[in-house]
Backbone bond lengths (Angstrom), bond angles and torsions (degrees), N, CA, C in turn:
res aa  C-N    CA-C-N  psi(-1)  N-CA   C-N-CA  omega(-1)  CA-C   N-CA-C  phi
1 X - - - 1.443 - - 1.509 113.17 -
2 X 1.340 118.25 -28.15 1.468 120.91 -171.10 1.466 125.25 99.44
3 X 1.343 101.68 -147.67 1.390 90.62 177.80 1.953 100.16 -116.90
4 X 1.352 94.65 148.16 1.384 129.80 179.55 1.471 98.90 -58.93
5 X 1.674 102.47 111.83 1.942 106.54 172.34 1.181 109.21 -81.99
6 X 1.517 110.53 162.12 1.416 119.15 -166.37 1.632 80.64 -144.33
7 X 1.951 87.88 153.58 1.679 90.15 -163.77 1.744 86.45 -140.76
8 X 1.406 113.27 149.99 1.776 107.78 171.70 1.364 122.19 -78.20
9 X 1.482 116.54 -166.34 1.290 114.07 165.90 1.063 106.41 -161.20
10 X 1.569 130.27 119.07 1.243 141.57 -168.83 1.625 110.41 -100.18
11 X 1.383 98.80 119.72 1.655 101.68 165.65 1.597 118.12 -104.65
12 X 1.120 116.38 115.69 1.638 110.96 167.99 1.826 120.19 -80.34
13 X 1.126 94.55 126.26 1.709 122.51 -165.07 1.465 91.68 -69.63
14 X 1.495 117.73 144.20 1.482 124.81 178.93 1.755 102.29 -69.45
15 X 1.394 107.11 175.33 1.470 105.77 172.75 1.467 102.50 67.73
16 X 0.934 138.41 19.76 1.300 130.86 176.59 1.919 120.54 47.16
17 X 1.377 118.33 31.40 1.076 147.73 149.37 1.033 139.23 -9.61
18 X 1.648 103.10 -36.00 1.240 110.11 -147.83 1.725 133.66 116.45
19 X 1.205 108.94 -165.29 1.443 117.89 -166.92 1.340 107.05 -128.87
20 X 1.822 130.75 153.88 1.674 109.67 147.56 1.890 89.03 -143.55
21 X 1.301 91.27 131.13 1.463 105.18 162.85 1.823 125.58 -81.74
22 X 0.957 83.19 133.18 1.692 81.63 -177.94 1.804 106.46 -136.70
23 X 1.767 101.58 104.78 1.546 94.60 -175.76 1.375 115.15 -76.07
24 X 1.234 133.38 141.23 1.589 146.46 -179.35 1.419 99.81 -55.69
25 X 1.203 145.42 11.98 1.374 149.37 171.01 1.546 97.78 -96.13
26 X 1.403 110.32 -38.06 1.863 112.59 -173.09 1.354 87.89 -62.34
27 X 1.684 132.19 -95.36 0.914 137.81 146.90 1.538 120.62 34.80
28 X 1.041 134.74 -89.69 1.702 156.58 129.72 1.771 101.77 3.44
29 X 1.362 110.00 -63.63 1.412 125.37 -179.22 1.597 102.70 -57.61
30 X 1.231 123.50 -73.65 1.150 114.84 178.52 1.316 127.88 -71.01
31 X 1.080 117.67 -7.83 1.715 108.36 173.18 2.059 102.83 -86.52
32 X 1.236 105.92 -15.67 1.291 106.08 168.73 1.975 127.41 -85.12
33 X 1.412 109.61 -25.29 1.420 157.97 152.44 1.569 85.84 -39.54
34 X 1.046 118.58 -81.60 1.306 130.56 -166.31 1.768 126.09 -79.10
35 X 1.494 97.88 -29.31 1.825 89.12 151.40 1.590 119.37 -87.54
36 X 1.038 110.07 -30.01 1.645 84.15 164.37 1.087 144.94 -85.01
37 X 1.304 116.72 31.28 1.859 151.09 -146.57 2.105 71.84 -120.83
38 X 0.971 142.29 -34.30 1.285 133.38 -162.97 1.783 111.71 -108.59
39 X 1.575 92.75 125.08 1.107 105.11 177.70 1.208 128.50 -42.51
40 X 0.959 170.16 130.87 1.601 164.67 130.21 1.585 108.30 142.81
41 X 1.682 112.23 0.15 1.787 119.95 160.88 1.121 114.36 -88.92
42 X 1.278 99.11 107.70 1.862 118.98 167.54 1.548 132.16 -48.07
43 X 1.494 102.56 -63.87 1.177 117.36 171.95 1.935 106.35 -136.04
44 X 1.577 108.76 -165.68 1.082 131.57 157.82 1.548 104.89 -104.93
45 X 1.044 110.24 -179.48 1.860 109.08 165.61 1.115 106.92 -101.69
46 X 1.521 109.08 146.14 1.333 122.15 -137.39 1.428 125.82 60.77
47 X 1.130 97.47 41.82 1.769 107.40 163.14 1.610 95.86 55.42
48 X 0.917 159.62 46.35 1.246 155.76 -177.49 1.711 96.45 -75.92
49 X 1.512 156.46 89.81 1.710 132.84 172.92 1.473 82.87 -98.30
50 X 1.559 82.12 179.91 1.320 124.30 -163.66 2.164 93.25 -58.97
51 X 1.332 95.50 -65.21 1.464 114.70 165.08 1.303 118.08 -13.38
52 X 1.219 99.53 -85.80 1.958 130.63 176.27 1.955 100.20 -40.49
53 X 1.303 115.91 -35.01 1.134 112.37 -160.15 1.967 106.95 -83.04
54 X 1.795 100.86 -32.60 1.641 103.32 168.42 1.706 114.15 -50.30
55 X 1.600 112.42 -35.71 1.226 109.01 -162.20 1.460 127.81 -100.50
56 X 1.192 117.47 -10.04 1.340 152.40 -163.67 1.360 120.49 -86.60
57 X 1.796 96.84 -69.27 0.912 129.12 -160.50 1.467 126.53 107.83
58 X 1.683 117.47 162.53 1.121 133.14 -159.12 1.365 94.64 -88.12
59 X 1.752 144.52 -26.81 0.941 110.24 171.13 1.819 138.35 -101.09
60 X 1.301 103.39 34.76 1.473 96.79 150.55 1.578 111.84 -104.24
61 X 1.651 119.65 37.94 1.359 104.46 177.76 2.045 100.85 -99.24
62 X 1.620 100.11 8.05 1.342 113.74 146.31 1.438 142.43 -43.75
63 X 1.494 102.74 -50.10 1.538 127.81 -176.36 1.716 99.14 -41.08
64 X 0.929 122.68 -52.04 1.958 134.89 -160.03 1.329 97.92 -78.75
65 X 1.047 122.69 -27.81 1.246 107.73 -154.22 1.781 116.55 -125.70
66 X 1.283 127.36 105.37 1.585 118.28 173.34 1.311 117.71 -89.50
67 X 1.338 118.34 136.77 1.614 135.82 -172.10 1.835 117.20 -108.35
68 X 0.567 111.28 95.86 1.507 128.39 161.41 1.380 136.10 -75.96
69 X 1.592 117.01 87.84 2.034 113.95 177.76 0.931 115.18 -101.16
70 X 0.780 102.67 133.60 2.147 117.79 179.08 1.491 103.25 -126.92
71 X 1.536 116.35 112.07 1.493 119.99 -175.34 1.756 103.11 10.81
72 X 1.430 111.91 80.21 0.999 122.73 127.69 1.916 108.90 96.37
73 X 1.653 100.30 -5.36 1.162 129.93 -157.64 1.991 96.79 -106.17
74 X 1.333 144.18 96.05 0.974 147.53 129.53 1.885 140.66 -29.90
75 X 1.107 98.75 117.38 1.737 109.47 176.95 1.323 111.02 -147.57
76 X 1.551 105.44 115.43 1.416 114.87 -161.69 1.528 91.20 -115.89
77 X 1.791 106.95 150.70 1.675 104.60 159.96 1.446 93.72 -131.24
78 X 1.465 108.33 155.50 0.846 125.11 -171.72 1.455 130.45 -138.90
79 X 1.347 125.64 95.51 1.732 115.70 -165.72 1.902 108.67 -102.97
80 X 0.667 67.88 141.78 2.025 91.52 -162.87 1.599 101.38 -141.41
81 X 1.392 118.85 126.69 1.657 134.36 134.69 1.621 115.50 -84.87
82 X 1.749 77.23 134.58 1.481 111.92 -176.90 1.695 110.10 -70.09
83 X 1.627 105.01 161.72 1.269 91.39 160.20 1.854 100.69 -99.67
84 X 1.273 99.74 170.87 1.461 114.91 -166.39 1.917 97.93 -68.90
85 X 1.128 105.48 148.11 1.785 113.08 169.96 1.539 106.99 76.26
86 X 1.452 131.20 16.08 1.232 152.74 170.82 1.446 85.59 -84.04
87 X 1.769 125.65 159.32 1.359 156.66 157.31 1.481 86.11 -106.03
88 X 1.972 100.16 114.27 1.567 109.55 -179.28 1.717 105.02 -68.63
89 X 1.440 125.66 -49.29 1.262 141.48 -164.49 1.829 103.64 -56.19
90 X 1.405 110.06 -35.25 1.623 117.12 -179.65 1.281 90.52 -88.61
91 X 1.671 173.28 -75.74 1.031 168.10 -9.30 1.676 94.59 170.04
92 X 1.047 111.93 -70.73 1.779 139.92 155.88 1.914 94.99 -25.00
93 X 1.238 106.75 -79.28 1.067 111.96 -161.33 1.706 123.92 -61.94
94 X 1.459 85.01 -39.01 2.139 86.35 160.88 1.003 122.10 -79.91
95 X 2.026 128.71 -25.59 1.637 114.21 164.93 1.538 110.27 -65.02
96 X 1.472 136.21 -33.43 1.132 124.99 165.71 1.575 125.99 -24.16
97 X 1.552 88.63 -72.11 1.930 119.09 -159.55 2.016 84.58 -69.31
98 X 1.349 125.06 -40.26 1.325 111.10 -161.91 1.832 97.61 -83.35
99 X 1.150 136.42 -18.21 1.325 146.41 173.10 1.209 110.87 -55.39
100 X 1.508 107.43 -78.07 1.136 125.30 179.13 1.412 123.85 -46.82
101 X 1.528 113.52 -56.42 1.628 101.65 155.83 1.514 155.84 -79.82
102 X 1.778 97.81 4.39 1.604 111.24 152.44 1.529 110.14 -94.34
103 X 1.356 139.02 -13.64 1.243 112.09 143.84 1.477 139.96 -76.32
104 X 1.398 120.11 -17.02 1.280 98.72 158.96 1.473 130.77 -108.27
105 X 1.342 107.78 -1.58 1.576 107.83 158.58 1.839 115.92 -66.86
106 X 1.728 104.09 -41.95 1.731 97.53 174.78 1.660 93.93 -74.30
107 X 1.339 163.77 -29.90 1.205 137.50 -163.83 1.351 104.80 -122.34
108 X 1.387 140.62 -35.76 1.612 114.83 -174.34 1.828 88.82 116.74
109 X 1.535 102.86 -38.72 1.835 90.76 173.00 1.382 137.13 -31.57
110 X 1.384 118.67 161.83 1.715 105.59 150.36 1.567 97.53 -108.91
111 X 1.229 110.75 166.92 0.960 126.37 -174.40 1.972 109.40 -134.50
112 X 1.560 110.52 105.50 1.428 111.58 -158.65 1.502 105.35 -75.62
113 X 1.596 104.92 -42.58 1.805 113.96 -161.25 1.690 79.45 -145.78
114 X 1.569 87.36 157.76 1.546 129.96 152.54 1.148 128.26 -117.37
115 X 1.099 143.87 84.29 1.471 112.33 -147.28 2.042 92.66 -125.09
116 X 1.702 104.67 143.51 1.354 96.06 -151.12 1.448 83.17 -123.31
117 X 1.954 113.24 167.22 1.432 102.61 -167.13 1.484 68.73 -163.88
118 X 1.079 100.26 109.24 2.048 130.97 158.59 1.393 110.38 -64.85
119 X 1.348 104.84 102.62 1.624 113.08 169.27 1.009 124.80 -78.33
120 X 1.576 115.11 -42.71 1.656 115.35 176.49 1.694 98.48 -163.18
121 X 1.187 97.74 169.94 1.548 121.90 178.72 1.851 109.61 -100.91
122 X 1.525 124.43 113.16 1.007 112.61 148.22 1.252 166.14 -91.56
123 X 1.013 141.82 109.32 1.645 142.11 -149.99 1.681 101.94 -86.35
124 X 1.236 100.57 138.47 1.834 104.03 177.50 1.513 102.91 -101.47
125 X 1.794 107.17 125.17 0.968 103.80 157.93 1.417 129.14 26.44
């Protein structure tokens, strides 16, 4: 398929202000930023850990995650492995609530859905 396009999103500032761009890759970054802020997420897909992410960098914490704006309106998905002995449905439910409110406190967005899709379970060693 290639590589995954990324598209901006321009907000115009009241008062005639101005402009601020915000590319759907930022976006992407922090809703990924923000599920692995939650205990019992293993990785991103594509192995993304916590680890991998000091050395790398913050932007393949993109890879997991696709971002969608529609005037101003957010829908993120997001696939993440668990760690093993986690309750997926409670796990699910705090990367949501923690997503959802670092994207629109860092951007001004709404954010409609999160919607999360468990790839695998990891076992440590």
């Amino acid at each position: 398929m290639g590589k995954e396009e990324r598209n901006n999103y321009t907000i115009t500032l009241e008062d005639n202000r101005g402009e601020v761009v915000i590319a759907d890759e930022v976006v992407a970054v922090i809703a990924g930023l923000a599920a692995m802020e939650v205990e019992g997420v293993a990785s991103m897909v594509g192995n993304v850990t916590k680890e991998l992410i000091s050395k790398i960098g913050k932007k393949s914490l993109a890879k997991g995650v696709k971002v969608d704006i529609l005037e101003g309106i957010v829908t993120v998905a997001i696939t993440l492995n668990l760690k093993y002995g986690y309750n997926i449905m409670d796990i699910s439910e705090k990367v949501q609530e923690k997503v959802k409110a670092a994207i629109e406190n860092m951007t001004g967005l709404t954010v409609a859905d999160v919607n999360i899709r468990v790839a695998g379970v990891e076992v440590n060693g």
